[in-house]
Structure formats: C-alpha cells, structure tokens
N, C-alpha and C positions, 0 to 999 in steps of 0.2 A: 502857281498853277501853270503847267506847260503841257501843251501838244502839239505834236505832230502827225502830218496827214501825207502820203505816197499815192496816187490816185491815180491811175488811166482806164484804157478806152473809156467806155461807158459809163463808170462809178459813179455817186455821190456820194460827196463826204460834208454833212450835215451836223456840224456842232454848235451847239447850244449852252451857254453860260449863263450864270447868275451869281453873285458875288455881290454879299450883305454885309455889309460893316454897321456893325452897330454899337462898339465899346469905343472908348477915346484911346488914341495910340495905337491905329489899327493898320494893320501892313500886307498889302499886296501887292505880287507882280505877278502876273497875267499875260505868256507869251504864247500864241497858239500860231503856228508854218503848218504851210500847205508848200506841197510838189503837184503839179497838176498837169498833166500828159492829154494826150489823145483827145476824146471828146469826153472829158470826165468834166465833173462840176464840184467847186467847194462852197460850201457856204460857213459862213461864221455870223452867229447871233450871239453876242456878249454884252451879259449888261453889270457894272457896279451899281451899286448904289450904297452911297454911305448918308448914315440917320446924321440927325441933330443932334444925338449921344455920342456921336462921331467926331469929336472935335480932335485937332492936330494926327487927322490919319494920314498917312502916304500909299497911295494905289495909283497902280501905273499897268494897262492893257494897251497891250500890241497884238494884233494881227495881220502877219507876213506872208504872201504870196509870189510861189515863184512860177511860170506858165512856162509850161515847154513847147510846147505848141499855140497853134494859131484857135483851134476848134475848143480847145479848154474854158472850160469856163470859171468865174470866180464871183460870188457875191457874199461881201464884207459889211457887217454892219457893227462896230464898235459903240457900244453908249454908255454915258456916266452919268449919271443921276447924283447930285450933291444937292443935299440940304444942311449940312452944318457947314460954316461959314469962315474955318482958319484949318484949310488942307491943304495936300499938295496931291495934286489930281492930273493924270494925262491917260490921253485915248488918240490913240492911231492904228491906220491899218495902210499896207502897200499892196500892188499888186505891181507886179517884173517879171521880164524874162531875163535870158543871160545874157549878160552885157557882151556884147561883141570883141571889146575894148581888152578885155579881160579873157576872153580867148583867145585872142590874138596875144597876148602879152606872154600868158601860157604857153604857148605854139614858137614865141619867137626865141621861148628858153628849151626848146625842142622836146615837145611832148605833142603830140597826132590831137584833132580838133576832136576825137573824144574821148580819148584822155581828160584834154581841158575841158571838155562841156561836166564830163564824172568828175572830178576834184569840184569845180563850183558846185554842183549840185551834191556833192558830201559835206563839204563847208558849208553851206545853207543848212542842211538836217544838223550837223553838227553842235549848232547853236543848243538848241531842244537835248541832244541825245547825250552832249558830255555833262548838264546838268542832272543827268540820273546819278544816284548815290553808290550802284553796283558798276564796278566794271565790266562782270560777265555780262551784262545786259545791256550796255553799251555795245561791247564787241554784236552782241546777238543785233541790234539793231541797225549798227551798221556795215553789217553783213546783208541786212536784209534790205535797206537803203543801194547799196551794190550791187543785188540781182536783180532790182526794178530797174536801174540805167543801164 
C-alpha cells in the first residue's frame, strides 16, 4: 500500500489507514510520502494490526515527510498493534527538509539551487511513483509532481 501527498498554501492532506492481518504468512508494506509546502498540514493515522491467527507475518509501515518550508506543518502517527507472538514487525515515520548538504553537492556539479532543490524533491516522490505498475501514469504523475515545484 503506497501514497503519496503534494500539498501547499493552506491544504490538508488527512490519511487514515487500517491494515488487518489475520491469516498466518501475512505480508505487508505500507509506504505513505508527503511533499509539504506553504502553510499546508499532513497528517498520517496508520494503524496494523496483526491477530493471533497471524503467526510468521512480515508488515512494515513507513511514513515519510519532506517540509519545504518553515509554516508547513506535519503530524505522523504510525501504530502496530501485534498479538501473535513470532513476526517481523516495523513502524516508522520521518519528518525533513532538504538537506543543504545535497544541494550544494548538486550545485557544485553545476546545476542552479533550483534545479537541485526540483531533482531532490522528484527523487523523494519518486520512491512512491516508480512503484506504480503503468508507465503512462508514472510519466502522468511525475509531470504533475513538476508543476507543483
């Protein structure tokens, strides 16, 4: 399960998960990216939960946050719920901006600081958008990822 969120001035982008395991040999990955601009807000509520009929499942929830600004806001709440007793289980979440470090590294191979700031911020969505199964929908989103920066 993956999404992704592009979000400025004023937006919220408000998702909500829930993810039930309840058979043995149960598999999830669970990546959901935010882009967060202006004064926009993300929120991320995700919850697993795998049963006691859940034995030897692998679920793994990530939520990634990138802040382009200072007034953006972010609130992340990742939870895993385990009651059967021989899984493998991870839950995290980040919030970042763009590394300076790395625009500069960009810049010092001669490309204009928004050049570098757009390439980071296509490679962050990227993650999300090359795991779609069409290419035309790829191309289509990361067109659309390019006229928000």
């Amino acid at each position: 399960l993956y999404g992704l969120a592009f979000i400025g001035n004023e937006q919220e982008a408000d998702t909500h998960s829930a993810i039930i395991l309840n058979h043995p040999n149960g598999v999830t990955d669970q990546v959901y990216k935010s882009i967060v601009d202006d004064k926009a807000h993300s929120i991320f509520n995700g919850k697993v939960y795998v049963s006691q009929t859940a034995q030897l499942t692998n679920a793994a929830q990530l939520n990634r946050n990138l802040l382009l600004s200072s007034g953006g806001r972010v609130d992340t709440k990742p939870q895993l719920e385990i009651i059967a007793d021989n899984v493998q289980c991870s839950h995290g979440a980040t919030v970042s901006q763009l590394d300076d470090d790395e625009v500069f590294y960009l810049q010092s191979r001669g490309l204009n600081e928004e050049v570098s700031r757009n390439l980071l911020i296509d490679a962050f969505a990227a993650g999300i958008i090359n795991k779609l199964p069409l290419p035309s929908l790829q191309n289509i989103l990361k067109q659309c990822v390019a006229c928000k920066v």
